[in-house]
C-alpha positions in Angstrom: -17.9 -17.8 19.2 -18.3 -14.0 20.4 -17.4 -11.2 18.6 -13.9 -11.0 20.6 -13.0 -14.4 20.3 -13.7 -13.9 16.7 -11.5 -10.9 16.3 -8.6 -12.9 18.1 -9.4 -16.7 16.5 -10.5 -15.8 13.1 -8.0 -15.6 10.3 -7.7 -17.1 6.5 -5.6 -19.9 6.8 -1.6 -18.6 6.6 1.5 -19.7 5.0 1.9 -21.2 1.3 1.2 -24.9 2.5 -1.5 -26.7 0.4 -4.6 -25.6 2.2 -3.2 -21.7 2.7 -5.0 -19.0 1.7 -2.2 -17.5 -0.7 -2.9 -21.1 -2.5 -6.5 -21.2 -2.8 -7.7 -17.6 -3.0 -7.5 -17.5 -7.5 -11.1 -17.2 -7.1 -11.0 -14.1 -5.1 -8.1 -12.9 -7.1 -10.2 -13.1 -10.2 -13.0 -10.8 -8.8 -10.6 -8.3 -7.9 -9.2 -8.1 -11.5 -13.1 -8.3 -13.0 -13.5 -5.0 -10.7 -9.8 -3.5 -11.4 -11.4 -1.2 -14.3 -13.8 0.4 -11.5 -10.8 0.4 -8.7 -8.7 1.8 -10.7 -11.2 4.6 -12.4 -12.2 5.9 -9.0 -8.3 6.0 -7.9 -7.6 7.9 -10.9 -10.4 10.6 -10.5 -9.8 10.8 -6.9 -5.9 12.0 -7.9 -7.3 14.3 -10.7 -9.3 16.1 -7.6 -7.0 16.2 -4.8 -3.2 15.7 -5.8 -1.8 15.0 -2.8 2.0 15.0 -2.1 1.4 11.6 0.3 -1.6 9.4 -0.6 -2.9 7.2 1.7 -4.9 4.1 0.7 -6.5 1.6 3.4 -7.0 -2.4 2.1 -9.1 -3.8 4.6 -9.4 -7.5 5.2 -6.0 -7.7 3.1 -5.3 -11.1 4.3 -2.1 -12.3 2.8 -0.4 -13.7 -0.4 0.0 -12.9 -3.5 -3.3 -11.3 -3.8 -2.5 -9.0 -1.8 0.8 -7.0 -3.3 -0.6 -7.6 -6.7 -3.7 -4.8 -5.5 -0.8 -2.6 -4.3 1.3 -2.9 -7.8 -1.6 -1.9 -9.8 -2.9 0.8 -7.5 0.7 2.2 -7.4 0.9 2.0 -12.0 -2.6 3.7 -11.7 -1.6 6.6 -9.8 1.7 7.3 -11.8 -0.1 7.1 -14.9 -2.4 9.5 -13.7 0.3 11.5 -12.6 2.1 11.9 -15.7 -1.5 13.0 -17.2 -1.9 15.3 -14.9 1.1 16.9 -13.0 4.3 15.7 -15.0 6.3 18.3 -14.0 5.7 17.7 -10.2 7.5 15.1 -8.0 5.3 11.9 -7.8 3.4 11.3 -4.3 4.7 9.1 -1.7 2.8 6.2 -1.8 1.0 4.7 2.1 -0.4 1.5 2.5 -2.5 1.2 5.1 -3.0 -3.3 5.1 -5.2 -3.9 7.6 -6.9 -7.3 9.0 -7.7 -9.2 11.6 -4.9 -10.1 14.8 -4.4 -13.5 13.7 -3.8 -13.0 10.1 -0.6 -13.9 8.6 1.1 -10.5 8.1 4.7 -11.7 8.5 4.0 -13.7 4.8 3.5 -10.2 3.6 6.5 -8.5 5.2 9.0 -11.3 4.0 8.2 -10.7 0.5 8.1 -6.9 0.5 12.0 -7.0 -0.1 11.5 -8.5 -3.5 8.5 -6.5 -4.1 10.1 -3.2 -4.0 12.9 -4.1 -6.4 10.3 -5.6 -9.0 9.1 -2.2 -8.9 12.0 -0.4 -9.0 12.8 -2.7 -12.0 9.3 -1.9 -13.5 9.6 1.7 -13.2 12.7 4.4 -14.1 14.8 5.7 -11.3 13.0 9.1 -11.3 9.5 7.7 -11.8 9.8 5.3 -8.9 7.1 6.8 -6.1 8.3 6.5 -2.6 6.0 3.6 -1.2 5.5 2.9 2.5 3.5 0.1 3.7 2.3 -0.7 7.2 -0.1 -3.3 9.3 -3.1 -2.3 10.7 -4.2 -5.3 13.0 -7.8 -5.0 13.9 -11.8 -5.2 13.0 -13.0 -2.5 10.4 -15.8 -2.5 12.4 -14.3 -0.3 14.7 -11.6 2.7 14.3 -8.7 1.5 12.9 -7.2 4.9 11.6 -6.5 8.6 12.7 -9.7 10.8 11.8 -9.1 12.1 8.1 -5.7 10.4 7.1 -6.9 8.0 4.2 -7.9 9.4 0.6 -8.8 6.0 -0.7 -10.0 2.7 1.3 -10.6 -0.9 -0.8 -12.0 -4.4 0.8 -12.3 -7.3 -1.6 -13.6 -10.1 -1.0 -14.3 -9.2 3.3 -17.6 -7.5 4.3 -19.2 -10.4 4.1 -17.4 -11.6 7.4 -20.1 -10.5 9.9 -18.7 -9.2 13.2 -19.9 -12.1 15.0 -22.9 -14.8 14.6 -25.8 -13.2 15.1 -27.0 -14.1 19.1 -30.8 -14.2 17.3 -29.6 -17.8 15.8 -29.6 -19.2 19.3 -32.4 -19.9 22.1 -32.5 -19.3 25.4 -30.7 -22.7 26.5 -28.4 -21.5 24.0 -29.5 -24.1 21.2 -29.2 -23.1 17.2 -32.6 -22.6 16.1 -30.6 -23.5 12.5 -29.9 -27.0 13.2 -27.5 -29.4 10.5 -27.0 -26.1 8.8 -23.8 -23.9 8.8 -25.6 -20.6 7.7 -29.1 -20.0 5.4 -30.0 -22.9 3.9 -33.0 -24.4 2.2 -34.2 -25.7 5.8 -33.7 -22.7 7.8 -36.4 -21.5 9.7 -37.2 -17.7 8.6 -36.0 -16.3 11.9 -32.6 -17.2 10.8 -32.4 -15.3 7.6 -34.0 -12.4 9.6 -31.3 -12.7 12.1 -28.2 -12.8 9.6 -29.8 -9.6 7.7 -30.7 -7.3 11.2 -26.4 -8.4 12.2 -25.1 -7.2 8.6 -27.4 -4.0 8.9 -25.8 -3.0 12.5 -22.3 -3.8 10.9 -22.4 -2.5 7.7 -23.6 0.6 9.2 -20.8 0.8 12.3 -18.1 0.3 9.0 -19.8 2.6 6.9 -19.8 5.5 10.3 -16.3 4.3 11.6 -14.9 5.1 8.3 -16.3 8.3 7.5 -14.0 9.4 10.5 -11.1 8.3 8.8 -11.5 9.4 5.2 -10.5 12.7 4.3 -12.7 14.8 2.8 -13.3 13.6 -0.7 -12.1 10.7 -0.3 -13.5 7.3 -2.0 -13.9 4.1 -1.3 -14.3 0.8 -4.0 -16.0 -2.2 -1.9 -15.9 -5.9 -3.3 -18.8 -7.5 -1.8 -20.0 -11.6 -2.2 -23.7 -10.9 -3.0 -26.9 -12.7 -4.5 -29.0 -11.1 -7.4 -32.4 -10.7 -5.3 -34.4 -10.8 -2.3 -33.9 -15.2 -2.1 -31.7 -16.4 0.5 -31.3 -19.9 -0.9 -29.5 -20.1 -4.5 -26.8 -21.9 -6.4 -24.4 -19.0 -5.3 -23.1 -18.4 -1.6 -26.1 -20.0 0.1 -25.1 -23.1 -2.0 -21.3 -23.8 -1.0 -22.4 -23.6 2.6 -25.0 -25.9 2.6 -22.1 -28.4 0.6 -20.1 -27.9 3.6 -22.6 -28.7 6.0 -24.1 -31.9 4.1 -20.1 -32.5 4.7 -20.3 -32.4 8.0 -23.4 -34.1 8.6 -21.0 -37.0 7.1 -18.3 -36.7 9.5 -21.1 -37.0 12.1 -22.6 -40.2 10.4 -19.0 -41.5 10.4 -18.8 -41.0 14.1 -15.7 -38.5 13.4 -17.5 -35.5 15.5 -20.6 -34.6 17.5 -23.8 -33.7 16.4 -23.7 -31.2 18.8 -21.0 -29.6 17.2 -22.1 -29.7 14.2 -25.5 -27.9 15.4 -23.9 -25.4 17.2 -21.8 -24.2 14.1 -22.7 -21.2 12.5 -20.8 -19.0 9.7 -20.4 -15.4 10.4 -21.3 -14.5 6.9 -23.6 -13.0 5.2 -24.2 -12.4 1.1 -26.3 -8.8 0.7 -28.6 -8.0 -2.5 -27.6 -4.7 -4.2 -31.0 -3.6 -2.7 -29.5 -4.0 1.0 -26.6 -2.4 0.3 -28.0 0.7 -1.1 -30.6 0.7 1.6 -27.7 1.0 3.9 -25.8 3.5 2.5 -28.6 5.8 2.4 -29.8 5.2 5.4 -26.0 5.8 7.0 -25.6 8.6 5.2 -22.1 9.0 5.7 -21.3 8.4 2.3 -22.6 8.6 -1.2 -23.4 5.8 -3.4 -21.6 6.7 -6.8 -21.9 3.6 -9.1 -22.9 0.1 -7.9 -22.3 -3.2 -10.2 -22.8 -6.5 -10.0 -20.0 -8.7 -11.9 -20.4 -12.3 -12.0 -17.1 -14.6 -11.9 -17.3 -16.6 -14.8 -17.6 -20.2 -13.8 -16.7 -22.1 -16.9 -13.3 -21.4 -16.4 -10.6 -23.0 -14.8 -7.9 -21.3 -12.9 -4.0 -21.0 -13.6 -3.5 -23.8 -11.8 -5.8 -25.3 -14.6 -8.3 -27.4 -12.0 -12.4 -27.0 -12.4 -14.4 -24.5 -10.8 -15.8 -26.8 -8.7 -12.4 -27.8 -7.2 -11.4 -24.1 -7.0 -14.7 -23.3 -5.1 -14.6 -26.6 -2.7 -10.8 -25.5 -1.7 -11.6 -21.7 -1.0 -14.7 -22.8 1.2 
């Protein structure tokens, strides 16, 4: 799949059925909320600074469900408590969320709930301490321009710049064949070549993001970034690497069963990639674009269920 059949096919799965994303996506929601502290700090100091009358703020690779608004509700108590601390006597900002993913992503979820969303807020908040909020879709790849040049004070992706812009062409000969055969992305069989490949395509795109959105930040202007990443330089762990290689030992079943091709299974390849705090770093320095203020690395705490009250394991096998 190329990078524009990508942009036009690729999407988390939409609705609220059993295998949609707003039903499988606690794991995601529960690094979000380990983070909030961080999000929420830099929002906060970022208001301090600039005080604008209409804040802008840019999720990228919002997706849809619940996860979604919830970001929004706490971004929007963040700023008015920062107001009141530091211009009470002023008019609160309006409000602009910027939700931007790609083409084929189930926006229309997030628009029908938006009704009940702004009266839970109103609810939540007095009359005269109810912020003006505006929010609009932003279809597209944040690996190009998405916004005017310096219109957003504050941009967030959770839980998206690991999507690669497309599969890196390196993973494939010159009849076309995967060099990364009954694998869906690095595994503990991959040739080196294909680690090398995924790593030189997440350099080229993490840069083109990191370039593409200096245009669009205003000066000043932050950005908190939730990234899946590994602890070191290995490839191969119980983490990311891991789930991947579960879902292609899956395949490999449905190809012993006779249910698909082993072709097809051969020619699949994930457009992800999970960078060390190392590469990231690199990157941004390298860029130059922005600077790297703080950079953590939170681990989700497996032993715990989820609110629906299933294992980790289950949680993990329906977010894959």
């Amino acid at each position: 799949m190329d990078k524009r059949d990508l942009e036009r096919e690729f999407h988390m799965t939409g609705g609220v059925g059993k295998t949609s994303y707003a039903r499988n996506s606690s794991l995601q929601k529960k690094a979000s909320d380990d983070a909030k502290h961080i999000t929420l700090e830099i929002l906060q100091q970022l208001y301090k600074e600039t005080k604008p009358k209409s804040l802008v703020i840019a999720d990228l690779g919002c997706s849809s469900g619940p996860n979604t608004l919830s970001t929004i509700r706490d971004i929007i108590k963040a700023v008015i408590s920062a107001h009141r601390r530091e211009i009470p006597s002023q008019p609160l900002p309006e409000l602009n969320f910027f939700l931007n993913d790609l083409p084929g992503n189930d926006f229309n979820s997030i628009f029908k709930t938006l009704p009940d969303f702004h009266l839970e807020l109103k609810r939540d908040t007095n009359d005269d301490e109810s912020p003006s909020v505006f929010i609009a879709a932003y279809p597209g790849s944040f690996y190009g321009r998405l916004f005017p040049e310096k219109t957003v004070h504050f941009i967030y992706a959770s839980y998206s710049l690991h999507w690669l812009s497309k599969v890196p062409p390196a993973l494939y000969d010159d009849q076309g064949k995967s060099i990364n055969k009954g694998c869906v992305n690095i595994c503990s069989s991959s040739p080196e070549a294909v680690s090398k490949a995924y790593y030189s395509q997440f350099k080229e795109d993490f840069s083109s993001f990191l370039w593409f959105r200096s245009k669009e930040v205003v000066a000043g202007g932050r950005m908190v970034l939730i990234v899946l990443g590994r602890k070191g330089p290995d490839h191969v762990d119980r983490g990311n690497s891991f789930f991947w290689e579960l879902l292609a030992r899956s395949l490999a079943d449905l190809v012993a069963q006779g249910e698909t091709e082993e072709e097809k299974l051969d020619s699949y390849e994930m457009h992800f990639y999970a960078p060390s705090a190392a590469e990231i770093e690199d990157e941004v320095n390298k860029e130059g674009s922005f600077e790297l203020v703080k950079l953590e690395m939170l681990e989700v705490d497996k032993e715990k269920g989820n609110e629906d009250g299933i294992s980790y394991g289950k949680a993990a096998a329906k977010t894959v």
